[in-house]
C-alpha positions in Angstrom: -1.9 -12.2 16.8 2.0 -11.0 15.3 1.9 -7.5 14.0 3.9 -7.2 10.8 5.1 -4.5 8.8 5.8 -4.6 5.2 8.0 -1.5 3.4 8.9 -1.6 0.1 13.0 -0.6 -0.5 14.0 0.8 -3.7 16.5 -1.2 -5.1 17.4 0.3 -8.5 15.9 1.1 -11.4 16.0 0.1 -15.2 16.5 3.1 -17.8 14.4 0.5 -20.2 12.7 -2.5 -19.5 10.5 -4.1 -21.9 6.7 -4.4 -20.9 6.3 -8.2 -21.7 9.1 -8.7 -18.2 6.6 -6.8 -16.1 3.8 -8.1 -16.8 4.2 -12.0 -16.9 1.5 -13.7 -18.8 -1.0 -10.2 -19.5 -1.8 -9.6 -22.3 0.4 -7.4 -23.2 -0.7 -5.5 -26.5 2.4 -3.4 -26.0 5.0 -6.0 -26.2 8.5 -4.7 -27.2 7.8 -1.4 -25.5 10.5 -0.2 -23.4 9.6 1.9 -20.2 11.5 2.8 -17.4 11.5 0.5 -14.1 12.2 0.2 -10.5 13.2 -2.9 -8.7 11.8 -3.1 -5.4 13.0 -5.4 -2.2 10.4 -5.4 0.8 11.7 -4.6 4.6 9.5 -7.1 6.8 9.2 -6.0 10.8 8.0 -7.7 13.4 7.9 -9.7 16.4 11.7 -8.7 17.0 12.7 -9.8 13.5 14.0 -8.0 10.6 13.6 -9.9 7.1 14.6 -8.1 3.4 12.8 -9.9 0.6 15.2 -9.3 -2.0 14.1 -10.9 -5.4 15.7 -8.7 -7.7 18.8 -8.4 -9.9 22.3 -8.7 -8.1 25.4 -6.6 -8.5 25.1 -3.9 -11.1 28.3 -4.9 -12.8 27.6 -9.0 -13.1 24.1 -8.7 -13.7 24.9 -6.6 -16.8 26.6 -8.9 -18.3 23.5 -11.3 -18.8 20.6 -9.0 -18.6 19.1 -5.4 -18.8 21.3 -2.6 -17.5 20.2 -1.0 -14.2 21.6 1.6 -12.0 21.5 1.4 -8.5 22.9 4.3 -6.4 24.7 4.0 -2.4 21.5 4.2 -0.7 19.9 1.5 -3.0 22.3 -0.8 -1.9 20.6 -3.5 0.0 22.2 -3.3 3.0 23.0 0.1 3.1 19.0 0.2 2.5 18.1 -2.2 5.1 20.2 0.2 7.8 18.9 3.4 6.7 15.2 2.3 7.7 16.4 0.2 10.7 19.3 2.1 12.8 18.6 5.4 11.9 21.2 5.8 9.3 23.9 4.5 11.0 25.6 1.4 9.2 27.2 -1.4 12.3 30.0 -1.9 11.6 29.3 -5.5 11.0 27.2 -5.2 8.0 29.8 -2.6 6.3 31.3 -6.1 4.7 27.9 -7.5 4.1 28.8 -10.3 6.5 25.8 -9.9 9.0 22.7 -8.2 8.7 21.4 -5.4 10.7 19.8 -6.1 13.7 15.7 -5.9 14.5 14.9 -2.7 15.8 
């Protein structure tokens, strides 16, 4: 049977998110209440592959301009992410344009 891993990847967080986007179709007696939030993207290893589940917002600068804020430092990036879990810190030099991925390890 395939052995898998899955690691969750901080992504960025929001200063203020309301509680009704976090918790789709609760009841949510605290709708309109703005707490802070992080966005999470899941590192899936295995079976010599290496997958990012990325669902969350895009680019801090063109998400802004149609949703919440959110901050997202260096190390949040997602494939700046990605290599400090799977080369040891080192970014290839062919994911420093975001062209490739980083390679199972």
């Amino acid at each position: 049977m395939p052995h898998y891993t899955i690691q969750p990847l901080r992504g960025g967080s929001f200063a203020e998110a309301e509680t009704s986007l976090l918790y789709y179709l609760a009841d949510d007696r605290n709708a309109g209440l703005k707490i802070p939030a992080v966005y999470w993207m899941y590192l899936i290893r295995g079976e010599g592959a290496c997958l990012l589940v990325d669902t969350g917002p895009g680019a801090p600068d063109t998400w802004r301009q149609y949703h919440h804020d959110f901050q997202r430092t260096p190390e949040e990036e997602p494939v700046r992410a990605v290599c400090l879990r799977v080369v040891k810190g080192r970014i290839p030099r062919s994911t420093r344009s975001g062209r490739r991925a980083a390679p199972a390890g």
